[in-house]
C-alpha positions as YAML, in Angstrom:
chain: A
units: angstrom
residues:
- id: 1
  name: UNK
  ca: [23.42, -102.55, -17.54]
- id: 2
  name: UNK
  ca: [21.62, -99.70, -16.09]
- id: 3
  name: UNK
  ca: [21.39, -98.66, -12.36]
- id: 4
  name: UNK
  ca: [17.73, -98.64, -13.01]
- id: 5
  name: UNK
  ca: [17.51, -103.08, -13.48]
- id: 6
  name: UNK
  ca: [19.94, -103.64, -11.28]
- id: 7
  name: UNK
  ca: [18.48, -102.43, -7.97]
- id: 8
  name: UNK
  ca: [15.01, -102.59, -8.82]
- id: 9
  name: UNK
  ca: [15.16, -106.32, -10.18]
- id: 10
  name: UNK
  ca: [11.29, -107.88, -11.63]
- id: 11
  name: UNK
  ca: [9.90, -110.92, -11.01]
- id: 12
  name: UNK
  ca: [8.38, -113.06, -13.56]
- id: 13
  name: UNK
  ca: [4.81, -112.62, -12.09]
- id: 14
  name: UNK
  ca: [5.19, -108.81, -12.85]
- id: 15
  name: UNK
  ca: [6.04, -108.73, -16.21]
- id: 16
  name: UNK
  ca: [4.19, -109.32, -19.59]
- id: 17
  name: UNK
  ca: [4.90, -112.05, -21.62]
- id: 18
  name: UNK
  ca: [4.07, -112.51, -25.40]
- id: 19
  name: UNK
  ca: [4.33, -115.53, -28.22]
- id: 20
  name: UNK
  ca: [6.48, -115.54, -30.97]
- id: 21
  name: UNK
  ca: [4.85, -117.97, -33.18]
- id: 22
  name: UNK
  ca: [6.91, -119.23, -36.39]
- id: 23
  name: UNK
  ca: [3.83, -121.06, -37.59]
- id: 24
  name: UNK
  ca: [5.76, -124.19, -38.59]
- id: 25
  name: UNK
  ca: [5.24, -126.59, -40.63]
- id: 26
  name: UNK
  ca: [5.52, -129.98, -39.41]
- id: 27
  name: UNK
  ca: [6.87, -133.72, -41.18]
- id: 28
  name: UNK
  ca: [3.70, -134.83, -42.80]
- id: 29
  name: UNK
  ca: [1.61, -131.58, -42.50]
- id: 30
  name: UNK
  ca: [0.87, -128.72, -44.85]
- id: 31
  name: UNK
  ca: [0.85, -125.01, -44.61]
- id: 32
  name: UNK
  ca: [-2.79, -124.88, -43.94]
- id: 33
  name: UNK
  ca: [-2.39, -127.41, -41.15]
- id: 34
  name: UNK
  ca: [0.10, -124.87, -40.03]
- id: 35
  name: UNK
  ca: [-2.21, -121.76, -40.08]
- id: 36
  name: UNK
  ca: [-4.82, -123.81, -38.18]
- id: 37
  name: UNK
  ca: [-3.15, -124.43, -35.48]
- id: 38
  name: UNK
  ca: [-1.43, -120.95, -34.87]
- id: 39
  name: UNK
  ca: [-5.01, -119.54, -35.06]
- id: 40
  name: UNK
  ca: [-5.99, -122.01, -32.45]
- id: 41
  name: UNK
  ca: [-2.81, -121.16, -30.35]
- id: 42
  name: UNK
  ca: [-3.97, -117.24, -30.14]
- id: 43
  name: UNK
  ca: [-7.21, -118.17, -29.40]
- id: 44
  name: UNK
  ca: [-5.46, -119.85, -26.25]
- id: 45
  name: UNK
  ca: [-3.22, -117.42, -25.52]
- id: 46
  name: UNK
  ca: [-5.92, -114.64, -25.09]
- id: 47
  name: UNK
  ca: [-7.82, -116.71, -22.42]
- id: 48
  name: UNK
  ca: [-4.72, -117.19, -20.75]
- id: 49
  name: UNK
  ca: [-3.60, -113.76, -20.31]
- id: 50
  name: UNK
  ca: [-0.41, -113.55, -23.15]
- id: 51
  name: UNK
  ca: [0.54, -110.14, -24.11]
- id: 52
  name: UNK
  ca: [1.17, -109.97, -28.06]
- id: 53
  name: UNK
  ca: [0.60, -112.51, -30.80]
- id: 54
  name: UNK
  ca: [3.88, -112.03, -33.42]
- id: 55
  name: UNK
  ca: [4.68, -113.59, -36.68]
- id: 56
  name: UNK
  ca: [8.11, -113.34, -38.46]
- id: 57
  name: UNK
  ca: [8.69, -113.33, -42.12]
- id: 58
  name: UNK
  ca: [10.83, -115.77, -43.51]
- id: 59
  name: UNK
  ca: [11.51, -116.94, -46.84]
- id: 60
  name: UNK
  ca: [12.02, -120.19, -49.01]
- id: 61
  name: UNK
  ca: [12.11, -122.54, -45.73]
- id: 62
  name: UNK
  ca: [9.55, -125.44, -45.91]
- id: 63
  name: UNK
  ca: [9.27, -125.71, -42.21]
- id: 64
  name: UNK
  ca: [7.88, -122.04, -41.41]
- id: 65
  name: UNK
  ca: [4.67, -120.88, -42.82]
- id: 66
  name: UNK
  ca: [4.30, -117.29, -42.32]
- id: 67
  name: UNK
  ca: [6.17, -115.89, -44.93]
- id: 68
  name: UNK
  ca: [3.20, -113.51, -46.23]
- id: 69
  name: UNK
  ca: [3.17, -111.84, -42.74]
- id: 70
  name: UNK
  ca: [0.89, -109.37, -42.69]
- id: 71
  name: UNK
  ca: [-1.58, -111.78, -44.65]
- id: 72
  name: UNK
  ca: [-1.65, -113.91, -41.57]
- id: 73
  name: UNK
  ca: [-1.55, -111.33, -39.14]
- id: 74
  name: UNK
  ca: [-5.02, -110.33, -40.23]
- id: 75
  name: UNK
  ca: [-5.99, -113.81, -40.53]
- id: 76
  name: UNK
  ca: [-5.19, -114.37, -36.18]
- id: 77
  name: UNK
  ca: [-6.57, -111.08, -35.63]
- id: 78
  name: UNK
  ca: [-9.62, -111.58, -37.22]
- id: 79
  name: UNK
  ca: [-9.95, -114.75, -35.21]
- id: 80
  name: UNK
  ca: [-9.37, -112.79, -31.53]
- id: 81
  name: UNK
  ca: [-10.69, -109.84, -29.98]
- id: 82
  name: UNK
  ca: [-7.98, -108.31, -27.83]
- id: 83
  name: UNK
  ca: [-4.49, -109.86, -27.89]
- id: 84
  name: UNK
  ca: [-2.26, -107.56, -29.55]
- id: 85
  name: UNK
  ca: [-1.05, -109.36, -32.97]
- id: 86
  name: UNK
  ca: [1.82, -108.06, -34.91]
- id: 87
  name: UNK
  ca: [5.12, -108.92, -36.79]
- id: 88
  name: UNK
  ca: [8.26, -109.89, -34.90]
- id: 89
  name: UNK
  ca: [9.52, -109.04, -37.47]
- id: 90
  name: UNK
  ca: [8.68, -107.45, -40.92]
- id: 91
  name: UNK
  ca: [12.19, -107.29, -42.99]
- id: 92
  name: UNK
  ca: [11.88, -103.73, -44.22]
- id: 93
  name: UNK
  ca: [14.24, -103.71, -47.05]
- id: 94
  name: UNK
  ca: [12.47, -106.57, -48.63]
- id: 95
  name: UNK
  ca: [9.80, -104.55, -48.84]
- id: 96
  name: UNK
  ca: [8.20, -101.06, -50.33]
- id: 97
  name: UNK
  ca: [7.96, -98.27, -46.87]
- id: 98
  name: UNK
  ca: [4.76, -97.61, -49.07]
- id: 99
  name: UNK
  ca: [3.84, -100.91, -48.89]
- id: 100
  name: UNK
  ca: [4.30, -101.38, -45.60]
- id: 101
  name: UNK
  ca: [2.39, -98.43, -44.31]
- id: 102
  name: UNK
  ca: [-1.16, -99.29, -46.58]
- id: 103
  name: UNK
  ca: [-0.56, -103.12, -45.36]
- id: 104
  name: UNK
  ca: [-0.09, -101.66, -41.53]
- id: 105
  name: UNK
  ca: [-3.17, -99.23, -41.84]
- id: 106
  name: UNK
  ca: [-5.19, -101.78, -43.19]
- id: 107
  name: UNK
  ca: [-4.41, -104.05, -40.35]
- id: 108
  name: UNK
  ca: [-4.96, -101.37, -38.08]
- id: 109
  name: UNK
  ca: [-8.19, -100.14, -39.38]
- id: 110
  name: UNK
  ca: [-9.90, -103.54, -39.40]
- id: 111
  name: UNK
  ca: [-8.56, -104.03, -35.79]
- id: 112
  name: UNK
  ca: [-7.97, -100.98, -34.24]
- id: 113
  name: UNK
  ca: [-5.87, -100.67, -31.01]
- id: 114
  name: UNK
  ca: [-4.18, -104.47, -31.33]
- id: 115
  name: UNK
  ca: [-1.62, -104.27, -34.15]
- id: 116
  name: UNK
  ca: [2.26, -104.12, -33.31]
- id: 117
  name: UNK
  ca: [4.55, -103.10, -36.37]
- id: 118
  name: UNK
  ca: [8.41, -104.96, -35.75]
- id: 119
  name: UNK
  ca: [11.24, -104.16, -38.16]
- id: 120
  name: UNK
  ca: [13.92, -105.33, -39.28]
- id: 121
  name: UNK
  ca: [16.75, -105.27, -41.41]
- id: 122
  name: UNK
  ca: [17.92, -109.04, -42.16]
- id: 123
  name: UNK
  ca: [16.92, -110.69, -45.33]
- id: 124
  name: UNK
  ca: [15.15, -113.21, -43.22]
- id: 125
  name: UNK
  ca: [16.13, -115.50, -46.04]
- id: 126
  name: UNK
  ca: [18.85, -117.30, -48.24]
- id: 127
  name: UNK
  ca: [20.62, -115.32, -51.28]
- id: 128
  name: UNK
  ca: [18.46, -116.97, -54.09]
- id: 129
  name: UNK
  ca: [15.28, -116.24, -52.36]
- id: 130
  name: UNK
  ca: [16.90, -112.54, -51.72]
- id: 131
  name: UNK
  ca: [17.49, -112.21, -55.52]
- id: 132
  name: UNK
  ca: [13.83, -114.01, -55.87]
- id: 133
  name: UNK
  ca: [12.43, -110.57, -53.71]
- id: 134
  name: UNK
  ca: [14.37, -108.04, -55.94]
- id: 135
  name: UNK
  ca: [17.18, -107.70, -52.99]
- id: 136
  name: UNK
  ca: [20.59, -107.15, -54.36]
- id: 137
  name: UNK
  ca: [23.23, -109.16, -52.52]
- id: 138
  name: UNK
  ca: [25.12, -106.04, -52.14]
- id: 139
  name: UNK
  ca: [22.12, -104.80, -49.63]
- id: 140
  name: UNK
  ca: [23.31, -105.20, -46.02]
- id: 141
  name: UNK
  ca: [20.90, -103.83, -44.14]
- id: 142
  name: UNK
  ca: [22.40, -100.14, -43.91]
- id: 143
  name: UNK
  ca: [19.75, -98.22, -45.67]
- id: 144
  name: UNK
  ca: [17.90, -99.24, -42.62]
- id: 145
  name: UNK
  ca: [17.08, -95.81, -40.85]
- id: 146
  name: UNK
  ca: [16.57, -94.44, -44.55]
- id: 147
  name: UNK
  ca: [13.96, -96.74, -45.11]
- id: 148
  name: UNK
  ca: [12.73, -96.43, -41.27]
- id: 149
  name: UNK
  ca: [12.18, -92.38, -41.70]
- id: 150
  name: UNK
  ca: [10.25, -92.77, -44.64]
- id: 151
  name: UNK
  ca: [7.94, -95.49, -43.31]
- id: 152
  name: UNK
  ca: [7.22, -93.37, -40.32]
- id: 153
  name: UNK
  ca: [6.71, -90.32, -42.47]
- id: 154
  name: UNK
  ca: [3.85, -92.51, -44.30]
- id: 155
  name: UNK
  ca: [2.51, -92.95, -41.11]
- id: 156
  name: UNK
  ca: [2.55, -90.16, -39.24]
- id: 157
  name: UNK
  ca: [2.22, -87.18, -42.52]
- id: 158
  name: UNK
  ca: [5.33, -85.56, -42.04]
- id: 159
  name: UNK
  ca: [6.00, -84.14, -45.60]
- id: 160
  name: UNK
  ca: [9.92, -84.30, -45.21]
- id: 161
  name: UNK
  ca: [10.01, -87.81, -44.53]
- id: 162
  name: UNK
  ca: [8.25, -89.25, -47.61]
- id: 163
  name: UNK
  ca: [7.93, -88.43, -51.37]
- id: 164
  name: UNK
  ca: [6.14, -85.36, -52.37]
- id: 165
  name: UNK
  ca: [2.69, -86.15, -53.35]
- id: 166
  name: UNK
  ca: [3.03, -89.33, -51.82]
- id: 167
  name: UNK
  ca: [-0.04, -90.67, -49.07]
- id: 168
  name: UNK
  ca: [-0.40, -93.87, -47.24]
- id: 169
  name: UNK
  ca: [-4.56, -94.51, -47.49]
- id: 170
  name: UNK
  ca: [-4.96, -96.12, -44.91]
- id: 171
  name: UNK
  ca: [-2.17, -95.69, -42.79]
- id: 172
  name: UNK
  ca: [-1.81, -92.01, -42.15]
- id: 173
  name: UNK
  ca: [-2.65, -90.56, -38.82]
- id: 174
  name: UNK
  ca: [-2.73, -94.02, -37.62]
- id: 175
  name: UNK
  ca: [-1.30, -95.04, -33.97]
- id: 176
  name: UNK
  ca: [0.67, -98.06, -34.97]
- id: 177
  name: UNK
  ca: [3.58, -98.94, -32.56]
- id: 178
  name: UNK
  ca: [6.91, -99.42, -33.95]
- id: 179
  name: UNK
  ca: [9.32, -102.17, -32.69]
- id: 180
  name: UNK
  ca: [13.09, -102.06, -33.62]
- id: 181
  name: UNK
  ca: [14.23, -105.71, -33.90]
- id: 182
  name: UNK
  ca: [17.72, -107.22, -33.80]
- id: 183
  name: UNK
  ca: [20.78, -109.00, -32.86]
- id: 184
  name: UNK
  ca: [23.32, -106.70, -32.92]
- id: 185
  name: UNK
  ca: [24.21, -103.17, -32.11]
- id: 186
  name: UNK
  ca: [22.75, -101.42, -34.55]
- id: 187
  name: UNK
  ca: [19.01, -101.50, -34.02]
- id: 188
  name: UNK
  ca: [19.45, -101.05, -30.60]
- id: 189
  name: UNK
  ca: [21.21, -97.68, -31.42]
- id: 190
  name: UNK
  ca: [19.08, -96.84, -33.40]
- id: 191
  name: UNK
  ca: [15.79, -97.68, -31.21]
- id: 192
  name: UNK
  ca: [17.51, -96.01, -28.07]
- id: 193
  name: UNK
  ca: [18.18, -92.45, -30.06]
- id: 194
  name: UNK
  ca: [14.34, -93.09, -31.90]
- id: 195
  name: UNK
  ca: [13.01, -93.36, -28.29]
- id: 196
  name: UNK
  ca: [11.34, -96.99, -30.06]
- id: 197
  name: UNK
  ca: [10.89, -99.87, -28.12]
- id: 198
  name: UNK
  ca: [13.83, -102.79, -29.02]
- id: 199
  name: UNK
  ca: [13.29, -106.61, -29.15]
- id: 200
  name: UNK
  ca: [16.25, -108.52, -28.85]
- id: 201
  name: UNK
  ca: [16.66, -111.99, -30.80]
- id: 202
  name: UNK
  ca: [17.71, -113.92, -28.12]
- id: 203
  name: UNK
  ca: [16.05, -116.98, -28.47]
- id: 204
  name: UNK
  ca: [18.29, -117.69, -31.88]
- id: 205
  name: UNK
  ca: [21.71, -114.74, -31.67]
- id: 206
  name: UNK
  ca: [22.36, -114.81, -27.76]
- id: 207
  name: UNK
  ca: [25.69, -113.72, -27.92]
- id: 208
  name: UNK
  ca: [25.44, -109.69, -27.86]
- id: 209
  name: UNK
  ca: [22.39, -109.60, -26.17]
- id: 210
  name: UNK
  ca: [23.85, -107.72, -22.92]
- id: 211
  name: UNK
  ca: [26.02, -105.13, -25.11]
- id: 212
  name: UNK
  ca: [23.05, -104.49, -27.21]
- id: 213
  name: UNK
  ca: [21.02, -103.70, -23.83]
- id: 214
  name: UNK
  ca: [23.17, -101.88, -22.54]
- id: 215
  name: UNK
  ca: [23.58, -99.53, -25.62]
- id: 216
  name: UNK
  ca: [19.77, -99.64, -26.31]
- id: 217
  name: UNK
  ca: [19.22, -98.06, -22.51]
- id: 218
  name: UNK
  ca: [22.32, -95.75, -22.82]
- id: 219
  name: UNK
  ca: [21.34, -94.14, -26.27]
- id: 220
  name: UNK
  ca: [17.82, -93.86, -25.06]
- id: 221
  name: UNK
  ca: [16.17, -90.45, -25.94]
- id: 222
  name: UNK
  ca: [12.26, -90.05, -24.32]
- id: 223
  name: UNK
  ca: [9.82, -89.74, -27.33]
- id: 224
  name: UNK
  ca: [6.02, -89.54, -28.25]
- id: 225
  name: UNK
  ca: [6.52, -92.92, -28.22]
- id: 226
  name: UNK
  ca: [8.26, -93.81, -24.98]
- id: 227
  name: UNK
  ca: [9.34, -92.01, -21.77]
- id: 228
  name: UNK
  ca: [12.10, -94.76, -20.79]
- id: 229
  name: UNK
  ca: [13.53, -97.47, -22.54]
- id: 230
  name: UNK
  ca: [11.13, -100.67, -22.92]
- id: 231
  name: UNK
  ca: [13.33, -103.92, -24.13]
- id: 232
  name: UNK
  ca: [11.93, -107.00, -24.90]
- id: 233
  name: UNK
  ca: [14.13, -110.64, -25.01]
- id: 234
  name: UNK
  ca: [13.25, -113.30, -26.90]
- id: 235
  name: UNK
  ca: [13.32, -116.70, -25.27]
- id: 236
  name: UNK
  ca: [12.98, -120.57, -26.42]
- id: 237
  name: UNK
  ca: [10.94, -121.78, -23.38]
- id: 238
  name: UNK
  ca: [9.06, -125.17, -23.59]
- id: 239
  name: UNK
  ca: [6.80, -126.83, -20.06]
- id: 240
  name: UNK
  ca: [5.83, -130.04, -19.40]
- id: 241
  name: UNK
  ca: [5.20, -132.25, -16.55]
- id: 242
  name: UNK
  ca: [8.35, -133.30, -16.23]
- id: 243
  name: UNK
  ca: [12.15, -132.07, -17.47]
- id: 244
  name: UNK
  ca: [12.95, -135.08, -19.18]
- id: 245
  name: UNK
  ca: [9.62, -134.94, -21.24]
- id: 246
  name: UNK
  ca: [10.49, -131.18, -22.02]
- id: 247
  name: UNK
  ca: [14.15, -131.93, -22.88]
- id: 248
  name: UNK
  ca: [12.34, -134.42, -25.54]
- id: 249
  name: UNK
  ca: [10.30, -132.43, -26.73]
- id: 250
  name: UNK
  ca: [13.17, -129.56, -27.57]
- id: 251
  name: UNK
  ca: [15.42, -132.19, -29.69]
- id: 252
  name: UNK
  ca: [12.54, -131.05, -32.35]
- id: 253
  name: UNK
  ca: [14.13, -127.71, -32.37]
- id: 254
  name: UNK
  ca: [17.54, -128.68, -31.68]
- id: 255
  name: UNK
  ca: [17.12, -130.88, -35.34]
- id: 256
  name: UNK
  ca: [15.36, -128.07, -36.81]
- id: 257
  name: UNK
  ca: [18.88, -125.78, -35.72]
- id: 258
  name: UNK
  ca: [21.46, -128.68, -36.80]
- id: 259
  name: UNK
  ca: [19.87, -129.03, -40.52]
- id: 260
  name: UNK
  ca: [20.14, -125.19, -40.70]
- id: 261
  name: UNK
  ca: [24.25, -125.32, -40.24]
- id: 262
  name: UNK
  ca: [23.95, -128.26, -42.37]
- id: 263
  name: UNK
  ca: [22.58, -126.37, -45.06]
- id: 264
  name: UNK
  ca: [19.37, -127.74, -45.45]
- id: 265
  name: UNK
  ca: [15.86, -126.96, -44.21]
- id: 266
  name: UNK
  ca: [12.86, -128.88, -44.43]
- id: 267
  name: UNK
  ca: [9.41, -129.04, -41.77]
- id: 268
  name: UNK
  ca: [9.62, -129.97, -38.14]
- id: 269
  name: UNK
  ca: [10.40, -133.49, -36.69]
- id: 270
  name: UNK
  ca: [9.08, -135.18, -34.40]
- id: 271
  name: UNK
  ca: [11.00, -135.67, -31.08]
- id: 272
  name: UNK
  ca: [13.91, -138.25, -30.61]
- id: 273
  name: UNK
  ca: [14.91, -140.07, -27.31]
- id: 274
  name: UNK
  ca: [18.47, -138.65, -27.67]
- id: 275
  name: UNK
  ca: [20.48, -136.15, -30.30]
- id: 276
  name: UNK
  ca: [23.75, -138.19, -29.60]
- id: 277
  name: UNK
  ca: [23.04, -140.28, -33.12]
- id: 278
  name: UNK
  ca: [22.36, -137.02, -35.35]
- id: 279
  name: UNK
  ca: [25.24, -134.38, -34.42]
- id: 280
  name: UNK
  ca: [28.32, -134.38, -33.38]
- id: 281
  name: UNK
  ca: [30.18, -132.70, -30.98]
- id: 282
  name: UNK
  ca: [31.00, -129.55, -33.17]
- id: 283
  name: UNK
  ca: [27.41, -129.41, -33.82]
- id: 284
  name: UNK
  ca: [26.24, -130.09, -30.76]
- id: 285
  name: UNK
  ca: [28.24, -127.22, -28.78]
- id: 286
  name: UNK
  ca: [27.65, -124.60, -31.76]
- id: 287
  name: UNK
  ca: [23.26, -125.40, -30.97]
- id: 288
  name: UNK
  ca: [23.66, -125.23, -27.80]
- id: 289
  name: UNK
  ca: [25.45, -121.93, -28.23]
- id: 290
  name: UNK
  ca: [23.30, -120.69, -30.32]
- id: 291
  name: UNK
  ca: [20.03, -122.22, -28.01]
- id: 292
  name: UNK
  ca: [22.09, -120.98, -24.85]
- id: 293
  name: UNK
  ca: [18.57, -118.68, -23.65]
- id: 294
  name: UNK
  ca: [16.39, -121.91, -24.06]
- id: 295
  name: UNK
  ca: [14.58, -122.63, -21.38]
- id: 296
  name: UNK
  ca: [13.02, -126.04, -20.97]
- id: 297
  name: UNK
  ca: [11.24, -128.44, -17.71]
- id: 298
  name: UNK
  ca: [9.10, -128.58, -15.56]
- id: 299
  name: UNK
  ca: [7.00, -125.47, -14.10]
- id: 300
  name: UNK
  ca: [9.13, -125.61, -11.46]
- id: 301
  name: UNK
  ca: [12.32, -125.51, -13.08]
- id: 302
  name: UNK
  ca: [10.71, -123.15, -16.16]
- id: 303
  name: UNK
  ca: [10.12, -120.25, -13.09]
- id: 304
  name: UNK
  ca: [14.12, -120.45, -11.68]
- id: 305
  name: UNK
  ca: [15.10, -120.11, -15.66]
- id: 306
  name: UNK
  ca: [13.12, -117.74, -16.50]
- id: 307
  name: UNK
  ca: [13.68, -115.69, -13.17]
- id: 308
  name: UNK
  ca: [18.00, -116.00, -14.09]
- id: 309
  name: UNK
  ca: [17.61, -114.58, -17.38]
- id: 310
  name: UNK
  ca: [15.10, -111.85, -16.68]
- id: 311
  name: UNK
  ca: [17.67, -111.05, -13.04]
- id: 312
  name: UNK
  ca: [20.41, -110.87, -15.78]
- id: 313
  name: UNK
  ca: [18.77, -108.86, -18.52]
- id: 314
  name: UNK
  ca: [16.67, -106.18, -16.82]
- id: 315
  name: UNK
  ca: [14.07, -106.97, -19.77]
- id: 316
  name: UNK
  ca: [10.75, -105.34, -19.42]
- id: 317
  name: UNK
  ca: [8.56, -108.28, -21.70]
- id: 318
  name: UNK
  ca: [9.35, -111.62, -22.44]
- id: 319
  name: UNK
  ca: [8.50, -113.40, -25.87]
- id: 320
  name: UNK
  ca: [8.70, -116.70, -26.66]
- id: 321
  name: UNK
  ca: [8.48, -118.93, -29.22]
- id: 322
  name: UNK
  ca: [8.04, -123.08, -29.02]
- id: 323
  name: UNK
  ca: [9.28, -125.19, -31.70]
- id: 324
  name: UNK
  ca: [7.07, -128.44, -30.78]
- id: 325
  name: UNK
  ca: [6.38, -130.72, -33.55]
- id: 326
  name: UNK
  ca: [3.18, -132.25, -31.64]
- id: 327
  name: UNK
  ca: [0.57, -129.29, -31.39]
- id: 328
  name: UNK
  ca: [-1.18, -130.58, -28.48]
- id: 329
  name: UNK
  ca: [1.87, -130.54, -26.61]
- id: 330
  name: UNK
  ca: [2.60, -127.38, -27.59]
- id: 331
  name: UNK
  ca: [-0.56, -125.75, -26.32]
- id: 332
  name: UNK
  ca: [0.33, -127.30, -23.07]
- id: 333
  name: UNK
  ca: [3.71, -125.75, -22.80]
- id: 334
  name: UNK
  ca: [2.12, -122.36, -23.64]
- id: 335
  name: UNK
  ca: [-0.64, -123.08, -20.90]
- id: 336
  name: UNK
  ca: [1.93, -124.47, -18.27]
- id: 337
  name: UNK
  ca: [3.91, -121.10, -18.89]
- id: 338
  name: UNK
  ca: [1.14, -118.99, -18.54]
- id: 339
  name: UNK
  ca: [0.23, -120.41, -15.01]
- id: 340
  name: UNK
  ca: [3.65, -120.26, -14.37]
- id: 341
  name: UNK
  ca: [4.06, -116.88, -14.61]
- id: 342
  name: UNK
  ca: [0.64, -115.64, -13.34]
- id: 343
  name: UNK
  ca: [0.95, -117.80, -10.18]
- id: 344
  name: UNK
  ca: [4.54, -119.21, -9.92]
- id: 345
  name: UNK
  ca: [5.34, -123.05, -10.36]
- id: 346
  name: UNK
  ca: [2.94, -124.28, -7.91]
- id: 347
  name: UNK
  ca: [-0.15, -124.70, -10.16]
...
């Protein structure tokens, strides 16, 4: 880690924080169900002071909704007035740079000033639904900054960076800010010698987060986009009144995690009283591995989290994302955070 977080440490209060939303699809509720209540979720988040408003695109899994991301994007944008919305993340190689750029400009034309463009390079899907986008199984992501240079060449005009004759309409001469998004080494490289912000996935691959900091601020090289390096974690974070309510509420995600290593995937449960009867121990310490930058309680115990992992991380932003199968509870927990961390836990 840098000199620069480790004597000049944040507090929570002075930071942004954002909402990772992976519009999900609950037992017993439908995709438009799904879309209804994410709108309804920005709408709260902009009264209560949130940053950004992403989406991630995922594929063939019947518990996540947003897998036409840019579609929805436009649908929560059109529904706010000055959150930032964006993707967290578009999977470039599943897609056209072309593409991208018109479906970018577009965004950014109807809502100018408020759209956020995060990349990255995972399939953000299974193999059959890779084969399904026109993805060859031999693609591993490392075409990356090839595809990268060309997008930004649709956006920004540069000739050399895009096919002759080739325009972006809309897109070019647009201001569209560019994320880097991973959970490994490489896009941080990459972002830190791009002088591109870098969003670490956290909240799901904890386990190189500090290397991939500490590369992302060492390869750093000042741009039009950045002076310094801005890095953003992703967290699990759910509030409620107490920490045994909020520890209930989490065993939604925690089932949502042990079908994935299971294999399958299906929409959201409901909360159980205890995860003892569904995993075992294997199972359990791989989740909890995997969930190890989850924080869940009370406000009170939500601030000391939140304050250890940002003392630890140096991050400049916070996002997080709540897996809660009941969506009035889940508004809660995003309103509980917000107070937390415009006023500490004593609200």
């Amino acid at each position: 880690m840098t000199d620069k977080h480790t004597t000049s440490p944040k507090k929570v209060q002075d930071i942004k924080v954002s909402i990772l939303d992976l519009a999900p699809i609950i037992v017993g509720g439908t995709a438009a169900d799904s879309f209804r209540n994410s709108l309804d979720l920005a709408q709260h988040a902009e009264q209560w002071g949130y940053h950004r408003y992403w989406l991630a695109e995922h594929h063939n899994m019947p518990g996540i909704a947003s897998s036409a991301t840019s579609v929805v994007i436009g649908y929560i944008a059109a529904g706010t007035h000055t959150i930032r919305v964006g993707s967290g993340g578009i999977m470039l190689p599943n897609h056209a740079p072309l593409m991208i750029a018109e479906q970018f400009g577009t965004l950014e034309s109807l809502y100018p000033g408020r759209i956020d463009l995060g990349l990255g390079r995972a399939p953000g899907s299974d193999q059959p639904a890779m084969r399904a986008l026109r993805r060859g199984l031999s693609s591993d992501g490392s075409d990356f900054p090839e595809l990268l240079s060309e997008l930004r060449g649709y956006l920004s005009g540069a000739s050399e960076a895009r096919p002759v004759g080739v325009r972006a309409v809309p897109g070019e001469g647009l201001t569209i800010p560019i994320w880097l998004l991973g959970s490994s080494g490489f896009s941080a490289q990459l972002a830190g010698h791009l002088g591109l912000p870098f969003a670490f996935a956290s909240h799901f691959a904890p386990d190189y987060l500090l290397p991939a900091l500490d590369l992302y601020r060492r390869n750093f090289q000042p741009s039009e986009a950045l002076d310094e390096p801005y890095a953003m974690i992703g967290l699990n974070v759910i509030v409620a009144d107490t920490d045994e309510e909020a520890l209930k509420l989490s065993t939604s995600q925690q089932q949502q995690f042990l079908n994935l290593i299971r294999g399958r995937t299906g929409p959201l449960n409901p909360p159980v009283e205890s995860m003892d009867a569904l995993w075992n121990a294997q199972e359990e310490a791989h989740i909890r591995k995997q969930l190890s930058y989850t924080v869940t309680g009370s406000k009170e115990t939500v601030l000391k989290k939140l304050q250890y992992f940002l003392d630890e991380t140096g991050a400049d932003e916070l996002i997080v994302t709540a897996q809660v199968y009941d969506h009035e509870a889940r508004l809660r927990s995003y309103q509980y955070l917000a107070e937390v961390v415009k006023d500490g836990a004593s609200n």
